[in-house]
VEXDREN-2710 file (C-alpha; in Angstrom, 1 decimal):
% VEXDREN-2710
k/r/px/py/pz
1/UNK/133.2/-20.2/-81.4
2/UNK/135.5/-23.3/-81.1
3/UNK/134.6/-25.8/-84.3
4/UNK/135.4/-29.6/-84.2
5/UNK/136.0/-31.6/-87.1
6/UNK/134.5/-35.2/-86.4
7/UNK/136.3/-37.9/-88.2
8/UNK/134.6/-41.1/-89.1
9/UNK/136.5/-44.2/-87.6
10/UNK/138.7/-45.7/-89.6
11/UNK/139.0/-42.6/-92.1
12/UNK/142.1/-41.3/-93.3
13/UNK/144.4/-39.2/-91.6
14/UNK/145.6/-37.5/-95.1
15/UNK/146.1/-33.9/-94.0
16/UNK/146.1/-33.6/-90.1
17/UNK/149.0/-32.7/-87.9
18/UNK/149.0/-34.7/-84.1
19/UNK/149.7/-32.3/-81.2
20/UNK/151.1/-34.8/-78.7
21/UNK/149.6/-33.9/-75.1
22/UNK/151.6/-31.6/-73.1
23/UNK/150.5/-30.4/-69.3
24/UNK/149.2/-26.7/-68.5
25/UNK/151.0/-26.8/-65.0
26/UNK/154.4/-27.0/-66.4
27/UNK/153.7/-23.5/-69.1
28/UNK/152.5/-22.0/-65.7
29/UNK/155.5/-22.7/-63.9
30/UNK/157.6/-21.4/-66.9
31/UNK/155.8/-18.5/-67.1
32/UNK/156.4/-17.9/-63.2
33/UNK/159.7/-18.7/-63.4
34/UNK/160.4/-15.9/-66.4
35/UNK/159.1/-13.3/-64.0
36/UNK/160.2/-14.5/-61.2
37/UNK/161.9/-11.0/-60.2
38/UNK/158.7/-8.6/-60.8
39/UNK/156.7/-11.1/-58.3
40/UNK/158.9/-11.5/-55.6
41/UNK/159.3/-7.3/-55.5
42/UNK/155.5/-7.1/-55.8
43/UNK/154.9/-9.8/-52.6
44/UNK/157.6/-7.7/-50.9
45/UNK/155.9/-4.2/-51.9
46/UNK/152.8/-5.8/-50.8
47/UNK/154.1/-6.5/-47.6
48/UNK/156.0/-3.4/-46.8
49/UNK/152.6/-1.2/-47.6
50/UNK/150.7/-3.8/-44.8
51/UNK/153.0/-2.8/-42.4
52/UNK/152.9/0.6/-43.1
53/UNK/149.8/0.4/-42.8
54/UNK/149.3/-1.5/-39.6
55/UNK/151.7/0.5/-38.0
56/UNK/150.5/4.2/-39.0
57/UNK/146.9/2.9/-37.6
58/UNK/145.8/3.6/-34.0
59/UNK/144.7/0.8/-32.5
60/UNK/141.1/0.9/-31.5
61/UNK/140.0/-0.3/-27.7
62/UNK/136.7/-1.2/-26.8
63/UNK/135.5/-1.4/-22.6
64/UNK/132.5/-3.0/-21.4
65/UNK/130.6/-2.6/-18.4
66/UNK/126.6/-4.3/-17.6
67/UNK/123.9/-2.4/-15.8
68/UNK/121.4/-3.9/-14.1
69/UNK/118.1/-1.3/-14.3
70/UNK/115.5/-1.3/-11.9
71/UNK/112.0/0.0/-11.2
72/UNK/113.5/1.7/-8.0
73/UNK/115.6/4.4/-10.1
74/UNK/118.8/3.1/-9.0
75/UNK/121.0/1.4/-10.9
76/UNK/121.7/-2.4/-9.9
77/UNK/119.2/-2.7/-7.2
78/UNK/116.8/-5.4/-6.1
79/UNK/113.4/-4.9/-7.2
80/UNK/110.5/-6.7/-8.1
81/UNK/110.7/-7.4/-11.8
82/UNK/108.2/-6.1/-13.8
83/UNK/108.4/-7.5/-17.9
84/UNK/110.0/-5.1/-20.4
85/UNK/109.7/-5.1/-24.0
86/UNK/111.9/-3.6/-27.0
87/UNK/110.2/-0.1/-26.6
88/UNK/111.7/0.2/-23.2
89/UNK/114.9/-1.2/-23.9
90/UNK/115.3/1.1/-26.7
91/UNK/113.9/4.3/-24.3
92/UNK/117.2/3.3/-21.5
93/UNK/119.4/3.2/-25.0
94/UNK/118.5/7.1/-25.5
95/UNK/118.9/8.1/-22.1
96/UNK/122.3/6.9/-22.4
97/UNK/123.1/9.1/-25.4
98/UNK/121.3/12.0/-24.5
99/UNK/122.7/15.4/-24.1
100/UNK/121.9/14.9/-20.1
101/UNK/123.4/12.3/-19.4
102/UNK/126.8/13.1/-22.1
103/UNK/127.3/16.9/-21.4
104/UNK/128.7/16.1/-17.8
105/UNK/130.8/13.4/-19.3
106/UNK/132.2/16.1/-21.9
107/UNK/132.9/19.0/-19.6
108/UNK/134.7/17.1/-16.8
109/UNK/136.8/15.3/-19.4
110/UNK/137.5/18.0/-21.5
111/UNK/136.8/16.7/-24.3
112/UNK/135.7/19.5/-26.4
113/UNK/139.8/20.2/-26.5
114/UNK/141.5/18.4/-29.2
115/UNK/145.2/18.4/-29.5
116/UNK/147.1/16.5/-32.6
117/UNK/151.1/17.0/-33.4
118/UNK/151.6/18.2/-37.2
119/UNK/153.0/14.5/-38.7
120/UNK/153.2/13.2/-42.1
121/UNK/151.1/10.3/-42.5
122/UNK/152.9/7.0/-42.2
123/UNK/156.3/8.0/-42.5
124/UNK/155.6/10.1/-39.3
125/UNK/154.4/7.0/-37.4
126/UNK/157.4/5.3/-38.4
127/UNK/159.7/7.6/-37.1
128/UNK/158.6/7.4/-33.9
129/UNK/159.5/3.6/-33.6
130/UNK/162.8/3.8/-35.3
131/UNK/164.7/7.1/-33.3
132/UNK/167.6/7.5/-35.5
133/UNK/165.1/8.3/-38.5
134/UNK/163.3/10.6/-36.6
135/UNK/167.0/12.8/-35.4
136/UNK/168.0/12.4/-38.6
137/UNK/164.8/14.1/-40.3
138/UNK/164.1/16.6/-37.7
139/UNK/167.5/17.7/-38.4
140/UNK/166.6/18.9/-42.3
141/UNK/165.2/22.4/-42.5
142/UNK/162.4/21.3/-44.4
143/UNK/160.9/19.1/-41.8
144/UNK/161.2/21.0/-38.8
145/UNK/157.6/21.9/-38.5
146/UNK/156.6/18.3/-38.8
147/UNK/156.7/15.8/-35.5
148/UNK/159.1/13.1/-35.3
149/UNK/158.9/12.0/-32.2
150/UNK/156.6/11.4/-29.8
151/UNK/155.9/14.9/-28.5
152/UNK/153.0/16.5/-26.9
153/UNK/151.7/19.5/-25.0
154/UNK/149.5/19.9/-22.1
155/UNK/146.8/22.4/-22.4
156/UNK/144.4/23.3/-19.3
157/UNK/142.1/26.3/-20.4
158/UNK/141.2/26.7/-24.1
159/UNK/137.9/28.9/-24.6
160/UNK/137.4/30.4/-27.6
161/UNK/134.5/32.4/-30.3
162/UNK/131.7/30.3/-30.8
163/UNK/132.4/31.5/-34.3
164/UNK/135.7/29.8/-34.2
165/UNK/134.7/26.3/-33.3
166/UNK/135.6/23.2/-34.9
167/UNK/138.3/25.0/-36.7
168/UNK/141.8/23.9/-35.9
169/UNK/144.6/26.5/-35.0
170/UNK/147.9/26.0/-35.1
171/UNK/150.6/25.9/-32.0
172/UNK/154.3/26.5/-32.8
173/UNK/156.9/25.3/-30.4
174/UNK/159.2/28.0/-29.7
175/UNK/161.8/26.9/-27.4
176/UNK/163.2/27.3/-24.1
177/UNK/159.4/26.8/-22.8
178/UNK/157.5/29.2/-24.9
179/UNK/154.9/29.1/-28.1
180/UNK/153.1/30.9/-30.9
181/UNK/149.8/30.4/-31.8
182/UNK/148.0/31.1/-35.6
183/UNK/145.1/30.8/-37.1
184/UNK/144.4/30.3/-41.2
185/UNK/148.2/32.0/-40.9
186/UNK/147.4/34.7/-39.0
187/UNK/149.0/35.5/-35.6
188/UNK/146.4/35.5/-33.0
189/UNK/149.4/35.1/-29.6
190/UNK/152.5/36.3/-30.7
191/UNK/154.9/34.6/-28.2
192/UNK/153.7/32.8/-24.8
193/UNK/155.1/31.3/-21.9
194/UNK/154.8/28.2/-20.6
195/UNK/151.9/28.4/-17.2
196/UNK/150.7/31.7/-18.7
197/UNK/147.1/32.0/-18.6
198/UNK/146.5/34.4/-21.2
199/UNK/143.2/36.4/-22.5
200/UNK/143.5/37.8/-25.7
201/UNK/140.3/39.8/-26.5
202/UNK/138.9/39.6/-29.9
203/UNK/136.1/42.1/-30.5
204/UNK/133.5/42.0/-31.3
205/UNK/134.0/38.2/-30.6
206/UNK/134.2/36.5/-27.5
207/UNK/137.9/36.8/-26.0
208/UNK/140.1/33.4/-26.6
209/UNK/141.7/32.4/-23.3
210/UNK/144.6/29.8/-23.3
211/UNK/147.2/28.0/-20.6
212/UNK/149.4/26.0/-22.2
213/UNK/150.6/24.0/-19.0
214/UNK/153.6/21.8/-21.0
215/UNK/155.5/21.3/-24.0
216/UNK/157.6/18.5/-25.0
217/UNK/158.7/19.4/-28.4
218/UNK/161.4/20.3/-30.6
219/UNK/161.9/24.2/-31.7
220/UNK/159.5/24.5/-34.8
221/UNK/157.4/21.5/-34.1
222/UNK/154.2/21.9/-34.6
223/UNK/150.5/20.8/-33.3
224/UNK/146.8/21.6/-34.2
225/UNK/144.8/23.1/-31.8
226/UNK/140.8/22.5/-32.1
227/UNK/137.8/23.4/-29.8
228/UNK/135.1/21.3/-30.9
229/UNK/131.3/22.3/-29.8
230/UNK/129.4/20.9/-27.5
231/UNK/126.9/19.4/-30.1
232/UNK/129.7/18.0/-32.2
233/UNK/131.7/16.8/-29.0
234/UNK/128.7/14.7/-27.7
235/UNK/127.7/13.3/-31.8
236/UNK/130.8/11.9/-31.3
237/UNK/130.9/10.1/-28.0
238/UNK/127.7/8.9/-28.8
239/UNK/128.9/7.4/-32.0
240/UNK/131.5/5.5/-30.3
241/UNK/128.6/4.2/-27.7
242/UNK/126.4/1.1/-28.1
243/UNK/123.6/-0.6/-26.2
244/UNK/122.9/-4.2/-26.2
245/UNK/120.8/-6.5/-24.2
246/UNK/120.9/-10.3/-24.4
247/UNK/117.0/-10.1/-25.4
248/UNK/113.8/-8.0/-24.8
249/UNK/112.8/-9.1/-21.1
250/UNK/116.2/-8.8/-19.7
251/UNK/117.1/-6.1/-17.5
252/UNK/120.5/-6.6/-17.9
253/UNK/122.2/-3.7/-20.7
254/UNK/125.7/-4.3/-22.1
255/UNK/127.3/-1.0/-23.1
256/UNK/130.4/-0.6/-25.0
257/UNK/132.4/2.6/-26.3
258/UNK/135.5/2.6/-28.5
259/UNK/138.4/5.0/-28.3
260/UNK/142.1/5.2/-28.8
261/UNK/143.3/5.8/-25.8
262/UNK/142.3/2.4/-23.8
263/UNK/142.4/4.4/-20.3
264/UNK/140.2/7.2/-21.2
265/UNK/138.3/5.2/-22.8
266/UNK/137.2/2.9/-19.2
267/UNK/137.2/6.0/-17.3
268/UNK/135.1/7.9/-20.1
269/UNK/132.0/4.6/-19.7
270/UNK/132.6/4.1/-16.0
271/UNK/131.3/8.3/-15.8
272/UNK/128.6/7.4/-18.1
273/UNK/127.7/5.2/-16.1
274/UNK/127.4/6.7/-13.2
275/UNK/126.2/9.8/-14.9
276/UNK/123.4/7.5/-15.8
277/UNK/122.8/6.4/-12.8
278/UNK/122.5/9.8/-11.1
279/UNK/120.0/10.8/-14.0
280/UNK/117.4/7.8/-13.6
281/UNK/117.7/8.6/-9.7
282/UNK/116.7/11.7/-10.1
283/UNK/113.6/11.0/-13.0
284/UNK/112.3/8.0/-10.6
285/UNK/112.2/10.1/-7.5
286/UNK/111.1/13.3/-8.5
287/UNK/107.2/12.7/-7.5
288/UNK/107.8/10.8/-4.3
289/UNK/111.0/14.2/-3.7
290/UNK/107.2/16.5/-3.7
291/UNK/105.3/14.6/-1.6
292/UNK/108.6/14.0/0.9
293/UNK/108.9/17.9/0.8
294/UNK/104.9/18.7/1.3
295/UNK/105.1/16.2/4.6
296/UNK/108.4/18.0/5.5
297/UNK/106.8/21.3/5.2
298/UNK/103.7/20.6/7.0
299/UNK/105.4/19.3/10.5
300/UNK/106.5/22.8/11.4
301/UNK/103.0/23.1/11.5
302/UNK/102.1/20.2/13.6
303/UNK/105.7/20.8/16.0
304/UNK/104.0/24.7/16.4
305/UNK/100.4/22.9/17.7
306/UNK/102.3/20.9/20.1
307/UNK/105.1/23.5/21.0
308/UNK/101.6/25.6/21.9
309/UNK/99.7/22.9/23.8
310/UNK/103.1/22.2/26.0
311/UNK/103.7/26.1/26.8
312/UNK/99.5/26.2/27.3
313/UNK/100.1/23.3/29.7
314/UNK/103.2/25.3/31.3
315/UNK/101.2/28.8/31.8
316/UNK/98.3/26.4/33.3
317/UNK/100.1/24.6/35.5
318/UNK/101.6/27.7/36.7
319/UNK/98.4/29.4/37.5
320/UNK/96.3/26.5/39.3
321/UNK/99.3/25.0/40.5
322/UNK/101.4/22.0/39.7
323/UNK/98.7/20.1/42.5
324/UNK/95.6/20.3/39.8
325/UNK/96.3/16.6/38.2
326/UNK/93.2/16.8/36.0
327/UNK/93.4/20.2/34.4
328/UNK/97.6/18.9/33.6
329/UNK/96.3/15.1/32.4
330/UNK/94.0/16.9/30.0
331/UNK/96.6/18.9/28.4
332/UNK/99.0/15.8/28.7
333/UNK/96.5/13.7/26.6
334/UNK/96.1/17.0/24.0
335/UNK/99.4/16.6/23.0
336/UNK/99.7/13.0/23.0
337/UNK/96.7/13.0/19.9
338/UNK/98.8/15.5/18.4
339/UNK/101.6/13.3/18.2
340/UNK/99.6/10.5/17.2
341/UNK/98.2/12.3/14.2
342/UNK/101.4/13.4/13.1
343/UNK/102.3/9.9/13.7
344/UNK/99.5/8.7/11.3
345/UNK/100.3/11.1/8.6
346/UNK/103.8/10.1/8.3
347/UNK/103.4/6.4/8.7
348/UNK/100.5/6.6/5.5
349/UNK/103.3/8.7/3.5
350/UNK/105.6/5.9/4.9
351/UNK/103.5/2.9/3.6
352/UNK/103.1/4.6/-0.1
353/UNK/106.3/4.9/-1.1
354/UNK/107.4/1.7/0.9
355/UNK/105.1/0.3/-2.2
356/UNK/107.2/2.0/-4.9
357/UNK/110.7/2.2/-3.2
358/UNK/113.0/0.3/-1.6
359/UNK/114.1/0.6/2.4
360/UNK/117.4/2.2/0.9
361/UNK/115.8/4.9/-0.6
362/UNK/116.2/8.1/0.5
363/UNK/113.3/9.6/0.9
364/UNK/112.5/6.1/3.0
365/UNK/115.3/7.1/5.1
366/UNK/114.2/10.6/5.9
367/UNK/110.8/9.4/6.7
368/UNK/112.0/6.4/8.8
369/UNK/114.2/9.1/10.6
370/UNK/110.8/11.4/11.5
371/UNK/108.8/8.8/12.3
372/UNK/111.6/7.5/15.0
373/UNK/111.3/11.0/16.6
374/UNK/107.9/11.6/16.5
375/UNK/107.5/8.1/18.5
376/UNK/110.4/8.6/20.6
377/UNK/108.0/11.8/22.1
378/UNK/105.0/10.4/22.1
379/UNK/106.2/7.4/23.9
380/UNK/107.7/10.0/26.2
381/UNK/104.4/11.6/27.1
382/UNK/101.9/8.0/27.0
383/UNK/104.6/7.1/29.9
384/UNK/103.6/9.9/32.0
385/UNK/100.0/9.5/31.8
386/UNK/100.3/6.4/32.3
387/UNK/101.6/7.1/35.7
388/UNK/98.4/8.8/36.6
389/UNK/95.6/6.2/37.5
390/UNK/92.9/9.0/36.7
391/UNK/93.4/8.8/33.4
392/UNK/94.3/5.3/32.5
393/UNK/90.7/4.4/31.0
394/UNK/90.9/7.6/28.6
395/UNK/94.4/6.7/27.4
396/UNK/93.6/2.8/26.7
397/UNK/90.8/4.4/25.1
398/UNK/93.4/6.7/22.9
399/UNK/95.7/3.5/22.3
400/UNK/93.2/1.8/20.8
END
């Protein structure tokens, strides 16, 4: 507590010193000036750890891409736009990180395989941008099993023991194009060549099989070798994944996905993507694929009626003679009302999923494509009874 002595004006200064006013900046700047030295190697330590630190960090990219969903189960098309809402934004969001539409992604990338050189962190991320460091210390018995440079190996085929997932092994460089590989110490491949596609059986475990397909490393250098599971591969990638949308009614989905490696990382969303694509195809069209394949599988039926009305016509004709019009007429108009309901049939199956799907669906297409034929014949066969004037009341009749 700070106490104040108030003196009545005009009272006597008997026994009171004056301090004469003096300015807190200047003892700063004193004080600053005394320790000067410790300051200026504390902004410079300071700065030295920052870059350090900037430099031993991978830089993070991030890719884009929009998708456009629509009602037809393809990605991007024209459709008629029916409202969304949160629920179904949030349902296309878990599509896109679900094991479907990720496992794909993950086994043609191979990205269950994870390969990482043995480096000190910092100092080894130093090295690699100053050269002469780097032959100096890979020179020192010490460090020879540490990575100075930028060095790397190729690997093709890495299986091993589901009991041995997610846990790193350990690939020595031998030289002249050969390796060693250990795990928790213990030699699993004694000595290896380059392009060997080994099988090293491990009972009663699963056999390990390797191909190591390039090295670009010093003698002793070292790298960890891991094969991740499935379920921990795609946890990952779909950590590194987001889903936005602008708001709840548009169809529009921004998705993003972070890596280090800014190429992978495009190719990686431009498969999910597609990947995406391919899977909403094959949801949307799954019904409309049955009722396709149930009108598919019933024209064999309908080609075998008309197949057996033309060869009853043929056997006919060749027993009363091609000269007996009406008896060949009758059979004529036989087959053209099978091909008129067989025409029927496929134009209703036609018109239903006309309502759903767009012309460039493929089931459309395949329908189209039947109908076209079926047509095609029964035009065929309306034009020869049209040629016969007996018959042209009963096949106006049948037109209509």
């Amino acid at each position: 507590m700070k106490t104040v002595n108030y003196m009545q004006p005009g009272a006597s200064m008997n026994g009171y010193a004056t301090v004469p006013a003096t300015s807190d900046a200047k003892e700063y700047l004193r004080l600053l000036l005394r320790h000067k030295l410790g300051l200026l190697l504390t902004l410079l330590l300071g700065i030295g750890l920052a870059t350090l630190y900037l430099i031993s960090k991978s830089p993070t990219y991030e890719a884009h891409s929009l998708l456009e969903v629509s009602d037809t189960g393809f990605v991007g098309g024209d459709s008629q736009r029916d409202p969304w809402n949160s629920p179904t934004i949030k349902e296309e969001s878990n599509i896109l990180k679900s094991r479907r539409v990720l496992q794909p992604v993950v086994d043609v990338h191979n990205l269950r395989t994870a390969i990482a050189p043995n480096k000190l962190p910092v100092l080894g991320d130093v090295t690699r941008r100053i050269p002469a460091i780097a032959d100096w210390l890979s020179g020192l018995d010490f460090a020879k099993h540490y990575s100075w440079h930028y060095d790397e190996i190729e690997v093709s085929t890495f299986q091993v023991p589901r009991e041995w997932e997610d846990q790193a092994m350990t690939l020595v460089a031998l030289g002249d194009n050969r390796y060693t590989l250990l795990r928790d110490g213990v030699t699993v491949i004694d000595s290896a060549a380059v392009g060997e596609r080994l099988l090293v059986e491990l009972p009663p475990l699963e056999p390990l099989q390797l191909q190591v397909t390039g090295i670009s490393a010093a003698e002793g250098t070292q790298f960890s070798l891991t094969r991740y599971s499935l379920q921990s591969t795609i946890n990952e990638l779909s950590s590194n994944l987001t889903v936005e949308t602008s708001d709840a009614k548009s169809r529009m989905l921004n998705i993003k996905l972070r890596g280090e490696d800014p190429r992978q990382t495009a190719d990686l969303l431009n498969a999910i993507a597609q990947e995406y694509r391919d899977v909403k195809l094959d949801g949307e069209t799954r019904e409309s694929r049955k009722e396709y394949e149930f009108v598919r599988d019933s024209l064999p039926k309908v080609e075998a009626e008309l197949r057996a009305a033309e060869a009853a016509t043929a056997n006919l004709r060749s027993r009363v003679g091609a000269n007996n019009q009406t008896v060949q007429l009758n059979l004529l108009l036989n087959q053209i009302s099978i091909l008129e309901t067989k025409l029927s049939e496929l134009e209703i199956e036609n018109d239903q999923l006309s309502q759903r799907y767009s012309i460039d669906h493929p089931d459309i297409k395949r329908l189209t494509k039947d109908i076209n034929a079926v047509q095609r014949e029964l035009n065929s066969k309306r034009a020869r009874a049209n040629r016969a004037p007996a018959i042209d009341q009963q096949l106006t009749q049948l037109q209509n």
